[in-house]
N, C-alpha and C positions, 0 to 999 in steps of 0.2 A: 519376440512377438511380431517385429517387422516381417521376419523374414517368412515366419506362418502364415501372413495375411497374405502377402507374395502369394506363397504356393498356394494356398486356398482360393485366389483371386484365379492362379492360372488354370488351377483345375477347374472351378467353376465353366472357367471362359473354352474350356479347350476336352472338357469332358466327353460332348457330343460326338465329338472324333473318335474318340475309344468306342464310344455305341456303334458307332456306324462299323469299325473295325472288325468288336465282334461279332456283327450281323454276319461282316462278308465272311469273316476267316469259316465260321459256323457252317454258308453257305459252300466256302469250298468242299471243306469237309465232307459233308454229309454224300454232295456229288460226289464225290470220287470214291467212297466208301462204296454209293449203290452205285456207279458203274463197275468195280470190280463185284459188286458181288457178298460183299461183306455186312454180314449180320452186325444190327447194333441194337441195343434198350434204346437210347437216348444221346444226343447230342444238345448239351447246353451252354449256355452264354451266355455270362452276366461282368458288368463295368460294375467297379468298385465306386460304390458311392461318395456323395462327398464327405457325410458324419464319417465313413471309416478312412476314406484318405485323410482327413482330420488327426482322429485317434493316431494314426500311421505317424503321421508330424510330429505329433505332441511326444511319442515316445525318443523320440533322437534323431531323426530323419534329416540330416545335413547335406546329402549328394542332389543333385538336378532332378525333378519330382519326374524327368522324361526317362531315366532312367529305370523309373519304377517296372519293377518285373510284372507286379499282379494288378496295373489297371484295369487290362482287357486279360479275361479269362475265358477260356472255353473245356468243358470235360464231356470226357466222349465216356461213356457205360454202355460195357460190353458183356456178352454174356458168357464168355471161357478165356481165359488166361490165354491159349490159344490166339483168340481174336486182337487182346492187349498185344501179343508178342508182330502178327502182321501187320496191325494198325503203327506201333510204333515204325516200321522200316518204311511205312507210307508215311509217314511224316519225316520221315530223314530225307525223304527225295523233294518233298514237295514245299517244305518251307528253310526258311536259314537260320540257322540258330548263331543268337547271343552266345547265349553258354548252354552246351549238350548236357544235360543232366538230365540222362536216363536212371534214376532214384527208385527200385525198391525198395520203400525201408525197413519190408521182414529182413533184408542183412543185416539191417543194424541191431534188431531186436538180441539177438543172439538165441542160442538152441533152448532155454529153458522159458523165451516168453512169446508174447503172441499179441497182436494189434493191427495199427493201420499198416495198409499197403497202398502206396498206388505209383504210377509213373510218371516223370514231370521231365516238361519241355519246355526251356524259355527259347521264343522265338521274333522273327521279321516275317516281312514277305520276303520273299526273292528278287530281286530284281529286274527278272524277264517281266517279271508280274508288275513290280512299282513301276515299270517304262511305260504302263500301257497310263492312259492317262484318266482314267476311273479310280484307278488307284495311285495316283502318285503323292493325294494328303497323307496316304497311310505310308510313307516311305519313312525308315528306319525307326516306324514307332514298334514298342515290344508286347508280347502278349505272350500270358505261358498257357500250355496244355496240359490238362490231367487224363489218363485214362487208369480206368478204374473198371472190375468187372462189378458187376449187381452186388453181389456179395460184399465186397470189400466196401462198396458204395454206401451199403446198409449200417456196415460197422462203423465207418466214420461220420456216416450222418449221427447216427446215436452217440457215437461217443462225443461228438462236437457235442449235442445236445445237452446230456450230463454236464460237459464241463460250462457250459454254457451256463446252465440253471445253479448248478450248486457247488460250480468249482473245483478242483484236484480233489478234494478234502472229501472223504467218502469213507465210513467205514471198514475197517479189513473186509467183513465178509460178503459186502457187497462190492468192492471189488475184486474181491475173489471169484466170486459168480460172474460177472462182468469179463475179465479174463478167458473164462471158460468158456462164456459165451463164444469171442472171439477165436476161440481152438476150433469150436462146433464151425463155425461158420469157414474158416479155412478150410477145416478138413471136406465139408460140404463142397467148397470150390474146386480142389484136387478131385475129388470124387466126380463131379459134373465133366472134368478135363478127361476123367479115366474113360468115361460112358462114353463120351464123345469119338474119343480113339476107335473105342471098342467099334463104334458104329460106323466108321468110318474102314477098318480093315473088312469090318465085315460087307460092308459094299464093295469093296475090293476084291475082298473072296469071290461075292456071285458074279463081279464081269470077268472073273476070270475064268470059273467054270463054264459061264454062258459061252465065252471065247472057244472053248476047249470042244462044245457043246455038250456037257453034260450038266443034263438040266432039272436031275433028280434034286430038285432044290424046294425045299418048303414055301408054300407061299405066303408072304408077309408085305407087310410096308415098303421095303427094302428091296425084296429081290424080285418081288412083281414092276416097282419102277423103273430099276435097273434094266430086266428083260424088257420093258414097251421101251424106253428109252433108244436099248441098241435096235428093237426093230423097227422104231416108226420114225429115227433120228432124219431121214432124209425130204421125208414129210412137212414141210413150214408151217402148213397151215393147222398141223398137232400140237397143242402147249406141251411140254414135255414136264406135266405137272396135273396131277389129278383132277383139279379144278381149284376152288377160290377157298377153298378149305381143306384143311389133310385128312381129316376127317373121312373124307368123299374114299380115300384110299382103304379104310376099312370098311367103308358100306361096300364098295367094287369087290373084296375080299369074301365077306359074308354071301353077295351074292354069288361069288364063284363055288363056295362052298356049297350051296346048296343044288349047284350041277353035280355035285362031287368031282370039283375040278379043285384039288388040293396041293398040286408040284409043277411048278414050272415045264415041268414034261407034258403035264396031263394040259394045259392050256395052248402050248404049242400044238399038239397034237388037232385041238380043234380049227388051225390056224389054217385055211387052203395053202398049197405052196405057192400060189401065185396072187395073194391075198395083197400084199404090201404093192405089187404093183400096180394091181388096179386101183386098188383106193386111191392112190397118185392121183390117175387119171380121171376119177369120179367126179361126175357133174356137182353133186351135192357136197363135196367137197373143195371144189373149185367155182358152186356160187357163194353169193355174198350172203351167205349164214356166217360171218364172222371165223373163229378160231376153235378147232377142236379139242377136247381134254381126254385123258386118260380113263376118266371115267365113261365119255362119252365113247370108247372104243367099246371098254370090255360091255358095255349096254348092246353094243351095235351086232359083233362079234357070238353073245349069247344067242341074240335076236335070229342072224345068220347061219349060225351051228345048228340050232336046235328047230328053228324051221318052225315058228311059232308065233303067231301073228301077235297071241292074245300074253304072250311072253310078259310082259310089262304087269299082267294083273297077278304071277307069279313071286314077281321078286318079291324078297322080305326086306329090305331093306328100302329101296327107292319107291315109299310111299303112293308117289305123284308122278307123272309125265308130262313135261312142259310141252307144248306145242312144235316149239322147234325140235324138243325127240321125237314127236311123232313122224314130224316132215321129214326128218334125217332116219329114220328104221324104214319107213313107209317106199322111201325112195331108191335108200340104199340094195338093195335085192337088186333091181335094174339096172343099176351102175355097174355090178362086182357080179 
């Protein structure tokens, strides 16, 4: 009991360190995630309390309590297996690991069962990092990482729960169903990983054709951004993204439809050939009206094709006219 009250006393005393820990490591993470670019659900981070550091002791815990792997915790929920597999090789560059245990534990399951997954990393900071002197309390303390997709996320939140409320002890046939559950929801995850590929070649196919120029291409989601992408990419002051919702990419789509502008061809076609460069130079696009969207083109674009002032009380789709489209169609004619 001496030596419980010890560690109890030093967790107590030395806890707030591991909060501050997982704040920062949480903090790195997430940067370097959205500077490259990389999708996530959630990044979380929680310090082991002291009831469960407790419990932790009381079961046999005799090594140095700084030793402890799962003080500080942080789990990253991703949405494809895909993301789990680049997020891991970002954490092999950017922290130092205790002990590398990269852990699937669908291997261990074997071929006839099915449960939790996830991947675990006990780790430090690096040292370039502990030198700097914000960080040098946190030097050689440990913290592990999980990353988990949503899915997998789901199963082990519930199945903690179960075991949580009512313990291993559960009926055959409800965990029989429980089980199956976990099949549905793998397969679910594989399936998300498939679609994802899929959409991914197939954005590959249309910059290859666009490359090629052949632009007999259906218009969709995909290969309408693809095409403004290669031709407005030298443009800065173009988001190279439909606007603040993806949404806006199928209204732009329905209203091209009802030009009967439906292939990639047919919307080039109403493109002037010297269209990209003037907009370059356009006043109203080089005053301080902010940044332009995709959507805001094919609006402009219609406007300028079809030579139609009152164009705007046509569309099906784009209800309303904010003012600043009005400034930007009204002005645009003069520039281009």
């Amino acid at each position: 009991m001496r030596d419980i009250d010890y560690y109890l006393n030093w967790y107590s005393e030395n806890r707030y360190i591991y909060e501050k820990l997982t704040g920062k490591v949480k903090e790195i993470i997430i940067e370097i995630l959205n500077s490259r670019g990389i999708s996530f659900h959630t990044v979380q981070a929680r310090t082991k309390s002291i009831e469960s550091f407790r419990n932790k002791i009381l079961k046999g815990i005799h090594y140095n309590p700084k030793e402890m792997q799962d003080l500080a915790g942080i789990r990253i929920i991703t949405y494809y297996q895909t993301d789990v597999k680049n997020i891991s090789e970002i954490i092999e560059k950017i922290f130092q690991f205790i002990v590398k245990r990269m852990e699937d534990k669908s291997d261990l399951l074997g071929i006839n069962k099915v449960g939790y997954r996830s991947t675990h990393f006990v780790c430090t900071l690096p040292e370039e990092r502990t030198n700097l002197w914000e960080f040098q309390r946190y030097k050689g303390l440990i913290f592990e990482i999980q990353l988990r997709t949503i899915l997998q996320h789901t199963w082990a939140e519930v199945n903690y729960d179960r075991n949580y409320k009512y313990g291993a002890i559960l009926p055959s046939e409800i965990k029989r169903r429980f089980s199956l559950l976990a099949g549905v929801l793998e397969v679910v995850d594989r399936e998300f990983e498939t679609i994802l590929n899929l959409i991914d070649n197939y954005s590959n196919e249309v910059k290859e054709k666009t490359l090629e120029g052949n632009l007999d291409i259906q218009i969709n989601a995909i290969s309408l951004k693809e095409y403004l992408i290669k031709k407005f990419i030298d443009i800065p002051k173009i988001k190279m993204e439909f606007g603040e919702s993806n949404s806006l990419a199928d209204v732009a789509i329905l209203e091209l439809s009802h030009f009967k502008i439906n292939t990639i061809r047919q919307l080039s076609e109403i493109f002037p050939p010297d269209y990209v460069s003037k907009l370059k130079n356009a006043r109203i696009i080089n005053d301080d009206l902010g940044t332009f969207s995709f959507a805001d083109i094919i609006k402009h674009i219609l406007y300028y094709s079809f030579d139609n002032e009152n164009i705007a009380e046509t569309w099906t789709g784009w209800k309303s006219i904010s003012q600043r489209d009005k400034k930007f169609l009204k002005t645009i004619k003069n520039d281009i």
